[in-house]
C-alpha positions as CSV (number, residue, x, y, z in Angstrom):
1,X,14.5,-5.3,16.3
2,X,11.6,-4.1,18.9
3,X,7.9,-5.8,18.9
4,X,6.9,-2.9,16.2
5,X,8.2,-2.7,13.0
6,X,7.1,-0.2,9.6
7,X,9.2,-0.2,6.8
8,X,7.2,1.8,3.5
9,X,7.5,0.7,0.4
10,X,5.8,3.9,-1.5
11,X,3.5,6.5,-0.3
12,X,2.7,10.4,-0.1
13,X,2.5,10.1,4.3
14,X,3.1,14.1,4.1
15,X,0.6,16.2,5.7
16,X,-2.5,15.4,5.8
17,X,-1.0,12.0,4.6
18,X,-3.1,10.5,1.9
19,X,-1.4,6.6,1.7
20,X,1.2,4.5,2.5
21,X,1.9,1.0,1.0
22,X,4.6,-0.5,3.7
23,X,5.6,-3.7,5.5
24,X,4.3,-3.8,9.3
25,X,5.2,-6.6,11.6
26,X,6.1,-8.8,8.5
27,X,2.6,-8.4,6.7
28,X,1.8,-5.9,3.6
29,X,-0.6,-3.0,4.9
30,X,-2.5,-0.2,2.9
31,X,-3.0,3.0,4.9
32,X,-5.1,5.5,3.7
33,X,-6.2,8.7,5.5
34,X,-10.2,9.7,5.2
35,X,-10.3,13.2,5.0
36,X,-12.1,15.2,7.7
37,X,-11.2,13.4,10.4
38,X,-8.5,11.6,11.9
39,X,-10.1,8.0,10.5
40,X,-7.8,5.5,8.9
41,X,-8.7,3.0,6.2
42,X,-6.6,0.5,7.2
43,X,-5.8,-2.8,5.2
44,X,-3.2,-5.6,6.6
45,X,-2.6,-9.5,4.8
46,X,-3.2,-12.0,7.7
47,X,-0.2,-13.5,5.0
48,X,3.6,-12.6,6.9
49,X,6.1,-12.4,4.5
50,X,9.7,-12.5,5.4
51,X,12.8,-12.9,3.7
52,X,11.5,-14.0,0.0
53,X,11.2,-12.3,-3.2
54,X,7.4,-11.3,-3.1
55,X,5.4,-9.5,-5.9
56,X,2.9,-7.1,-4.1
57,X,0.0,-5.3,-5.5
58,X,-2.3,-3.0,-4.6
59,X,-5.7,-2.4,-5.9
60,X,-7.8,0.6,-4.9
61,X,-11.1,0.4,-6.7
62,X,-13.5,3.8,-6.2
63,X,-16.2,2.4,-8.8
64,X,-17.1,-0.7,-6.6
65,X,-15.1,0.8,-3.2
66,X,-12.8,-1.8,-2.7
67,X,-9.0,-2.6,-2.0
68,X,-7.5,-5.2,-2.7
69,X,-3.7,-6.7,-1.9
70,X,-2.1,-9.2,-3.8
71,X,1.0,-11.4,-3.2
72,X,2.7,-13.2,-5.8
73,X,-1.0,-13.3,-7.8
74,X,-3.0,-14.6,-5.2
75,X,-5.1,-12.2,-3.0
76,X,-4.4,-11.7,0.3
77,X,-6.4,-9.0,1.5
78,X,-9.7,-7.5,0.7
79,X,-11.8,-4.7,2.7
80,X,-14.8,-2.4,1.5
81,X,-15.8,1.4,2.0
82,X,-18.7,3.0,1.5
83,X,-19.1,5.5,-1.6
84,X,-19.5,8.4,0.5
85,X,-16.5,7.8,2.2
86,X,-13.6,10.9,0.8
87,X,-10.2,10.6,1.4
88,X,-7.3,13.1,1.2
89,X,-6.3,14.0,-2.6
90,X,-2.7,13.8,-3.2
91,X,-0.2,16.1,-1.4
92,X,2.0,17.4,-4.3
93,X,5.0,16.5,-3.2
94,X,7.5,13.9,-4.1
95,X,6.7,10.5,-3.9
96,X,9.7,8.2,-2.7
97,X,10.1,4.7,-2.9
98,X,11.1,3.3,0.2
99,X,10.0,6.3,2.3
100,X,6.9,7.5,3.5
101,X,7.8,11.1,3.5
102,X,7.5,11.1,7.5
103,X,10.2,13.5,9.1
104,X,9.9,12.7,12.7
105,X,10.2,8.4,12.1
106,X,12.5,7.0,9.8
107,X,10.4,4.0,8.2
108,X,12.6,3.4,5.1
109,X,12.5,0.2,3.2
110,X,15.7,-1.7,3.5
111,X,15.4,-4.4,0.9
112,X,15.1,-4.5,-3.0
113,X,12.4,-3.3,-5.4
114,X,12.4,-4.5,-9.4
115,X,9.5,-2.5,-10.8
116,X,7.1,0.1,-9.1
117,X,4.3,1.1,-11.4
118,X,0.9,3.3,-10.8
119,X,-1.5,3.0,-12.9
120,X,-5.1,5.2,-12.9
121,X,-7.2,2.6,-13.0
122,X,-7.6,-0.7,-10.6
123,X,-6.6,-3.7,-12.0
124,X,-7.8,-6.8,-12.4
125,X,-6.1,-10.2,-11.3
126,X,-5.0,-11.1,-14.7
127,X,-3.7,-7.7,-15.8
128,X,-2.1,-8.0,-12.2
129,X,-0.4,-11.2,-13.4
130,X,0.3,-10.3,-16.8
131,X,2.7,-7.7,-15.1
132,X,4.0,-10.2,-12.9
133,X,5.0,-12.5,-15.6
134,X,6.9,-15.6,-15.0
135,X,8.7,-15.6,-11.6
């Protein structure tokens, strides 16, 4: 494998690519593109993952403008925005799990998924956890 490597894990990366939940380099990252611009909220854990069963979530919060990721229950990641920050509404298109939707790369997931589930609302740790169950 080369120094860089993306695998998604679900996203709608279509033009103008709204987000992208993937592994890079071995840590969970949240892409999501602001629209207007060519900015990128970008989210990474400082956590590396590798080779384990991991339960990932991903909390995008607009009412306080925060994300959060989760691994196994236990947060990993945190960044803010600001409110009047907008970012590209959702493309329309299929979403697929284990690819970003990207025709020129191919960043498929190679590895094994239980449950995806997307919910309209962010959730809080314990609902988070109440998901997870007992692992």
């Amino acid at each position: 494998m080369g120094p860089y490597e993306l695998a998604a894990i679900y996203g709608d990366w279509y033009e103008p690519r709204q987000f992208v939940l993937s592994i890079e380099n071995q840590r969970i990252a949240f892409r999501r593109h602001q629209e207007g611009n060519e900015k990128w909220f970008f989210l990474e854990s400082a956590v590396a993952i590798s080779g384990t069963w991991t339960h990932v979530a991903v909390t995008w919060d607009h009412v306080i403008g925060a994300v959060y990721i989760y691994a196994d229950g236990r947060e990993i990641a945190y960044r803010s925005y600001k409110p009047e920050v907008t970012f590209y509404g959702p493309t329309g298109k299929l979403y697929q799990i284990g690819d970003d939707g990207e025709t020129k790369e191919n960043y498929q997931f190679h590895g094994s998924m239980m449950d995806l589930y997307a919910f309209g609302t962010a959730l809080t740790r314990d609902q988070i956890n109440k998901l997870r169950g007992e692992l």
